[in-house]
C-alpha positions in Angstrom: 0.0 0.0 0.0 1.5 3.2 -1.2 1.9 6.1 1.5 1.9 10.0 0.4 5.2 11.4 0.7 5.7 13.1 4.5 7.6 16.1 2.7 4.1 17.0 1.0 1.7 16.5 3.4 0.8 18.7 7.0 -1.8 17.9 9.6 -4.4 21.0 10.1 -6.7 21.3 13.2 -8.4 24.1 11.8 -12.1 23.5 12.2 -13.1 26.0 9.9 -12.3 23.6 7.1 -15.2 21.2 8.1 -15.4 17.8 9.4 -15.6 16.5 6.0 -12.0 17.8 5.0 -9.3 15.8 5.1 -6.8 15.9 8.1 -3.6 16.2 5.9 -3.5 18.7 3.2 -0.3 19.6 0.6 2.3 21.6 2.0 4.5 24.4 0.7 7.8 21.7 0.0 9.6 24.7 0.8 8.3 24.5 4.3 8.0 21.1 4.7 11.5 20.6 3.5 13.4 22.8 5.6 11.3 22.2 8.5 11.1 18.3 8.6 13.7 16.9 7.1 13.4 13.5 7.3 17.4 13.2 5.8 18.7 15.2 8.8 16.6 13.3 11.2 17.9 10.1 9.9 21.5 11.4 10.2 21.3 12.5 13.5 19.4 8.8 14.5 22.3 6.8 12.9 24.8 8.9 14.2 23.7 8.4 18.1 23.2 4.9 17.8 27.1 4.9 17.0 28.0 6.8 19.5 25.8 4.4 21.8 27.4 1.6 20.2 30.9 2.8 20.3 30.1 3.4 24.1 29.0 0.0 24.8 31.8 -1.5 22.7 34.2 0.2 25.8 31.7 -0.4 28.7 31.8 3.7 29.1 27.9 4.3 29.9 26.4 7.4 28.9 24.2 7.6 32.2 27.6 7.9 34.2 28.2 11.2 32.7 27.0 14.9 33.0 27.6 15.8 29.7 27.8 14.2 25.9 31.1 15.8 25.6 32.7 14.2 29.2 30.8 10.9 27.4 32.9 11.2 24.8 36.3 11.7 26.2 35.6 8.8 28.7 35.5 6.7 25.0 38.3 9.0 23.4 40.5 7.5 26.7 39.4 4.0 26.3 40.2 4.5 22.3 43.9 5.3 23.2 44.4 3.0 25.8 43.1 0.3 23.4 46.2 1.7 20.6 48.6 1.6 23.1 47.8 -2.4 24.1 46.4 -3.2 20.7 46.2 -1.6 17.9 45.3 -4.2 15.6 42.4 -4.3 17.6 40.8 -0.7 16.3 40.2 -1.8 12.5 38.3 -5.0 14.1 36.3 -2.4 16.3 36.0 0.2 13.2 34.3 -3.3 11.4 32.1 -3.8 14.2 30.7 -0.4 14.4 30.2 -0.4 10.2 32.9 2.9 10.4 34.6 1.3 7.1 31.2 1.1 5.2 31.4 4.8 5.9 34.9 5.5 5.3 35.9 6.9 8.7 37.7 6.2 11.5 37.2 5.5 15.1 39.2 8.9 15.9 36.3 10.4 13.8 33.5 8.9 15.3 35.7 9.7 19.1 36.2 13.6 18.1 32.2 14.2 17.0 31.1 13.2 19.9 33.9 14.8 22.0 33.0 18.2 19.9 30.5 18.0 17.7 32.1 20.8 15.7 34.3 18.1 14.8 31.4 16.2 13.8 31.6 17.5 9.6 33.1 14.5 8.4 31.1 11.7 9.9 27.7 13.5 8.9 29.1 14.0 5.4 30.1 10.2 5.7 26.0 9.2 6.5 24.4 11.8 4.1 26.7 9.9 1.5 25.7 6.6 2.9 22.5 7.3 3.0 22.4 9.0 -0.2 22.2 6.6 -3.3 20.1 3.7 -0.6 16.8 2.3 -0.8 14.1 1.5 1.7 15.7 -1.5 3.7 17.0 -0.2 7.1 21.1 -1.4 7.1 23.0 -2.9 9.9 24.1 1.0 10.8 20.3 1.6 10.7 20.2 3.5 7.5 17.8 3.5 4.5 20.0 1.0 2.4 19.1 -1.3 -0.8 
């Protein structure tokens, strides 16, 4: 069963349009673009779950810490202590996380959540992933073919 696309479509509660008028009506896609972006939305999903997953693949828990960025340099510490003892361990972990799908490193995924100023290259990394996909959710949890 098809389903009208979510970039056309806004709910109105105006009752002035009747009870006989449909709930959804076309939107402006300028609005609806900028304003919903369903891209953006799905970028910012995938790219927690990694961060969750790269958290859980160090046993640093998120709930342990004030802030995302002391989350993140609890992991960045893990990260180096794992280079110094093993480094042939970090492509194994990069695997795991689906990093090499995405063409970036674990020092990426580390440094966006650290500072999410750094964060330009991973979300440049998903919008490409993401980009040329189909409908299947993938293993990173992204629209995939």
């Amino acid at each position: 069963m098809a389903r009208p696309s979510a970039d056309n479509l806004v709910a109105t509660t105006d009752s002035a349009s009747g009870p006989a008028a449909s709930p959804l009506m076309p939107a402006e896609p300028a609005v609806s673009a900028s304003m919903f972006s369903l891209d953006s939305l799905n970028i910012t999903a995938t790219k927690v779950r990694l961060m969750q997953r790269a958290g859980k693949e160090f046993r640093v828990d998120q709930a342990d810490y004030e802030s995302v960025s002391s989350y993140g340099s609890a992991i960045k510490n893990a990260v180096e202590a794992l280079k110094r003892q093993s480094p042939s361990a970090v492509p194994k972990i990069e695997r795991q996380l689906g990093l090499d799908q995405l063409g970036v490193s674990l020092d990426t995924l580390v440094n966006a959540i650290v500072d999410p100023r750094h964060g330009d290259r991973l979300d440049a990394a998903l919008k490409q992933h993401a980009g040329g996909q189909g409908n299947q959710l993938d293993e990173l949890g992204l629209y995939g073919g």
